[in-house]
C-alpha positions in Angstrom: 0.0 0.0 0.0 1.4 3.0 -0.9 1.9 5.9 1.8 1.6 9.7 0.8 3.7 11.8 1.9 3.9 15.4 2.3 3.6 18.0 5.3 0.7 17.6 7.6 -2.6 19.2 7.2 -2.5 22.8 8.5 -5.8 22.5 9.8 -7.0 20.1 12.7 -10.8 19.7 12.8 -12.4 20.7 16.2 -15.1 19.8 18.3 -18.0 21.2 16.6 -19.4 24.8 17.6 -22.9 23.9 19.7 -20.4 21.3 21.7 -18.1 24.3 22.3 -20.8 26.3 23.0 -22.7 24.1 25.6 -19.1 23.5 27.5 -18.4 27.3 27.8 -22.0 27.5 29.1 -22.0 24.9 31.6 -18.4 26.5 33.1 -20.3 29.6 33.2 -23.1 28.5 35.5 -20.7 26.4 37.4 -18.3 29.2 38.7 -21.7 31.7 39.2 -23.2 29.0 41.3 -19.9 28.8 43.5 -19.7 32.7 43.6 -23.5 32.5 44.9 -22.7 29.7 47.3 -19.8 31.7 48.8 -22.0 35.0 49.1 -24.5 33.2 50.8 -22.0 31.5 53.4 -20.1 35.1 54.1 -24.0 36.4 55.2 -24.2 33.8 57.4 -21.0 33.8 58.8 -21.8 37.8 59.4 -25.0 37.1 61.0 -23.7 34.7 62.9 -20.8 37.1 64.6 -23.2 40.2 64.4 -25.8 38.1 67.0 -23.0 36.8 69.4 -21.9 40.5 69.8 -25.2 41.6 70.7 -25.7 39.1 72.8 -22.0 40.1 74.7 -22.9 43.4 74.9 -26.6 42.6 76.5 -25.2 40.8 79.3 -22.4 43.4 80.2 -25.3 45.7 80.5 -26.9 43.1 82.4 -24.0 42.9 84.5 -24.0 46.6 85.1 -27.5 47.0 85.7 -26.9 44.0 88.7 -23.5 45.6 89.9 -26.2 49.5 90.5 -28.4 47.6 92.5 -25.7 45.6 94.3 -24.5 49.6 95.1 -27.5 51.0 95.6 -28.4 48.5 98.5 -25.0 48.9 99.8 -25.3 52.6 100.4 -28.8 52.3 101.7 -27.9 49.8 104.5 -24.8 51.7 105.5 -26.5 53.6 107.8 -24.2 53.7 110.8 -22.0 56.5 110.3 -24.2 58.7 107.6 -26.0 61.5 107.5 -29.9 61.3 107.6 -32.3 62.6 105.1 -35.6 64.1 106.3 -37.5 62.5 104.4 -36.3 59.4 105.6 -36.9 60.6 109.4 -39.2 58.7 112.1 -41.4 61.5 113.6 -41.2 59.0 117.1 -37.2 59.2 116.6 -34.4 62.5 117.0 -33.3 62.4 113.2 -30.0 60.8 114.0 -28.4 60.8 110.5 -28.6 62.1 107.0 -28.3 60.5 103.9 -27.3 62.2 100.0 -30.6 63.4 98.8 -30.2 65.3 95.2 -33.2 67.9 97.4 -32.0 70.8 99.7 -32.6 69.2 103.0 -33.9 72.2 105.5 -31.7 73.7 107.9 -33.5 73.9 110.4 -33.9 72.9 114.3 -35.4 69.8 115.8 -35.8 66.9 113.8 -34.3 67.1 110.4 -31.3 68.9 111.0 -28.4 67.9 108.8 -26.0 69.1 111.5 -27.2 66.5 114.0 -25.2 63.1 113.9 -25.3 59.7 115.1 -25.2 58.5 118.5 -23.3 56.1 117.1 -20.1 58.5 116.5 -18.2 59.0 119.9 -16.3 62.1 118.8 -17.9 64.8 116.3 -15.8 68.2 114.8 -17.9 70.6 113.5 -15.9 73.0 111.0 -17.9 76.0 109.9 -17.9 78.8 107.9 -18.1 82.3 109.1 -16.7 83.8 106.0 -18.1 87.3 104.7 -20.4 85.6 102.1 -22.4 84.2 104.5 -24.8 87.4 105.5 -25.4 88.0 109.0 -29.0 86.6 108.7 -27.6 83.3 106.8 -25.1 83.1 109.7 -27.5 83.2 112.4 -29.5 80.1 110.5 -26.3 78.3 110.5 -25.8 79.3 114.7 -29.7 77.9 115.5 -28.8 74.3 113.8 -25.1 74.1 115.1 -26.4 74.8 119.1 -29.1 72.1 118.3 -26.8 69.6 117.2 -25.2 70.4 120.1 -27.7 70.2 122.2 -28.6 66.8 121.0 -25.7 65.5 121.3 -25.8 62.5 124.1 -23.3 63.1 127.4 -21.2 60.6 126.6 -20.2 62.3 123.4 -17.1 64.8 122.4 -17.1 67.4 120.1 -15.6 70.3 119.3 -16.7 73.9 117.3 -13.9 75.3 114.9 -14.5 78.0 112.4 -13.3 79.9 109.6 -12.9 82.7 107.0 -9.3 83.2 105.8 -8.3 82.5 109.7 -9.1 79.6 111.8 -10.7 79.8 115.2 -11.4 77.3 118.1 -14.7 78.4 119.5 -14.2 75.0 122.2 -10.9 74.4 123.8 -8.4 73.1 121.5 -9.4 69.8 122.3 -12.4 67.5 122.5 -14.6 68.3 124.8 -17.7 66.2 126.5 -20.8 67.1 125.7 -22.1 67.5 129.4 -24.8 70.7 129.8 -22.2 73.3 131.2 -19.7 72.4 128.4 -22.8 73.1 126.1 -23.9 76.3 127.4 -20.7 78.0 127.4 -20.0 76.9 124.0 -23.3 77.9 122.6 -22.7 81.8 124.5 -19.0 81.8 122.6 -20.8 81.0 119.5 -22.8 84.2 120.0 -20.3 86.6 120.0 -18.9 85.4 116.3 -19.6 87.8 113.6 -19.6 86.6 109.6 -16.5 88.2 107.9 -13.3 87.8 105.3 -12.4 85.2 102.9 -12.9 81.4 102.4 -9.6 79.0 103.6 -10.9 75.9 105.2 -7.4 74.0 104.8 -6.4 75.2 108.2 -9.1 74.7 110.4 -9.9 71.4 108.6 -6.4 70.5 109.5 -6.5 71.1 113.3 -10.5 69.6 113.0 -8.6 66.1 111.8 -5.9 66.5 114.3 -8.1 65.8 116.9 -8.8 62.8 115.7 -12.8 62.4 115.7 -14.8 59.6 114.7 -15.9 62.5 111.7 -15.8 65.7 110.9 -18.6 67.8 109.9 -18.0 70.9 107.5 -20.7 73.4 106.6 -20.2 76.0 104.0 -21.5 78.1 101.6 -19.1 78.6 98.9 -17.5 76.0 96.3 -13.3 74.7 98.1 -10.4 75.1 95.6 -10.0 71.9 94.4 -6.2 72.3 95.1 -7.6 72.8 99.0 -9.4 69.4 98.5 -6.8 67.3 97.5 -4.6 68.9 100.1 -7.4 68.1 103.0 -7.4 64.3 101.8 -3.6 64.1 101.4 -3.6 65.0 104.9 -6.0 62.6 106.4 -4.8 59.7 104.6 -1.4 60.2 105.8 -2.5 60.0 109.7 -2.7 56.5 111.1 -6.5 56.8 111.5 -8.9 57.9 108.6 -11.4 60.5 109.5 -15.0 60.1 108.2 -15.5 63.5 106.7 -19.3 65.1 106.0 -20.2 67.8 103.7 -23.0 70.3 104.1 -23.4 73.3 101.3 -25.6 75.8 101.3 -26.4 75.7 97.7 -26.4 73.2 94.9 -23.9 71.8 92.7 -20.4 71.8 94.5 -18.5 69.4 93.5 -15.8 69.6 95.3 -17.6 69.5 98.5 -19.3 66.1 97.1 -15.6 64.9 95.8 -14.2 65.7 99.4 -16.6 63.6 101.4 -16.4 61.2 99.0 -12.6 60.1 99.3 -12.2 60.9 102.9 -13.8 57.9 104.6 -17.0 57.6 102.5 -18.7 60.8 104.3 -21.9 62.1 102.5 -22.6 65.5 101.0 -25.9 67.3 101.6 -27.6 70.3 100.2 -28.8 72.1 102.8 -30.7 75.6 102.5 -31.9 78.3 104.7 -35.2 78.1 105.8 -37.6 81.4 106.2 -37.9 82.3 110.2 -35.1 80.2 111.3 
């Protein structure tokens, strides 16, 4: 048999078109399909996170709405060493304490007086201010509640009165002193012959107040402390080997300082106080 021979064919034959077609088609499809298939599995994947961080985040405020109740049984079970609010005094009972309350509590005489404290607290400093801002009719307010929180105070107590404007003054002797009724008396006739006058500087007779060592320390004002004068006061009593409680009283809203200072010395509370007509 005889073979030809020669150069090959230049041209191969193919599959035919529609097959060509049909394969190019069916490739097509195949890589949209997986393209869908992936978009689908990223949603999911996304929902899937996006829930377990809500979730997270629900039970961290969870979490923080238990640890404010936790706190706010705390403070209202504390009640050994606090101030009292009035409107959480027995009428049967001498109001004893008084607790923060975001309302001016009355300054007034009798039951309800934030200047009273507990019987609870052996030893009581009371460190008020006589500075010129307080007018002489504000002043004598202030004088009504400090003799009746002296007068209430039991005889087995001590106190002492200390004062100031840009001075500090010892109305008592420059010690504590028991609370019997002749100690009261002449305390209460010193405390009429101070007059309201010159600037605001508590750091001194804070100082001496916290010297003596007291179960706490009661400060009365009407005017907003440096904050320097703050952090000085605290500096101090956390460097002596006891802690004083300290209480703040302002006679008007919204010092923070006053709130910040009884805050970090001891836990004390700040109260509101305001002057009440006819007393």
């Amino acid at each position: 048999m005889n073979r030809q021979s020669g150069p090959p064919p230049l041209y191969r034959e193919g599959p035919p078109l529609v097959e060509r077609t049909s394969r190019e088609r069916e490739a097509y499809w195949y890589w949209i399909g997986l393209a869908i298939s992936a978009l689908a599995l990223l949603i999911i994947f996304t929902a899937i996170l996006v829930g377990k961080s809500r979730g997270l985040l629900g039970n961290g405020r969870g979490r923080e709405g238990e640890g404010a109740g936790v706190h706010s049984g705390n403070t209202q079970s504390d009640r050994g060493d606090r101030l009292r609010s009035t409107s959480r005094t027995k009428p049967s009972k001498p109001s004893r304490l008084i607790e923060f309350d975001t309302n001016p509590v009355p300054l007034c005489e009798g039951v309800g007086n934030p200047l009273r404290v507990s019987e609870e607290m052996g030893s009581v400093v009371y460190v008020i201010d006589k500075s010129g801002s307080m007018s002489l009719s504000r002043f004598q307010s202030v004088l009504k509640a400090l003799k009746d929180s002296i007068d209430a105070l039991d005889s087995q107590q001590m106190f002492a009165v200390l004062m100031f404007d840009t001075s500090a003054y010892e109305i008592t002797q420059p010690s504590l002193v028991s609370a019997s009724d002749s100690v009261k008396q002449r305390t209460k006739r010193s405390l009429d012959r101070v007059t309201p006058g010159g600037g605001t500087s508590p750091l001194g007779a804070v100082k001496i107040a916290l010297d003596l060592s007291p179960d706490c320390v009661v400060i009365l004002t009407d005017g907003e402390f440096d904050s320097r004068e703050t952090e000085q006061i605290t500096s101090y009593n956390r460097s002596r080997p006891k802690l004083t409680r300290i209480h703040t009283i302002g006679l008007s809203e919204d010092m923070q300082t006053l709130e910040t200072l009884a805050r970090d010395n001891g836990h004390g509370v700040f109260t509101t106080a305001k002057i009440v007509t006819g007393n």
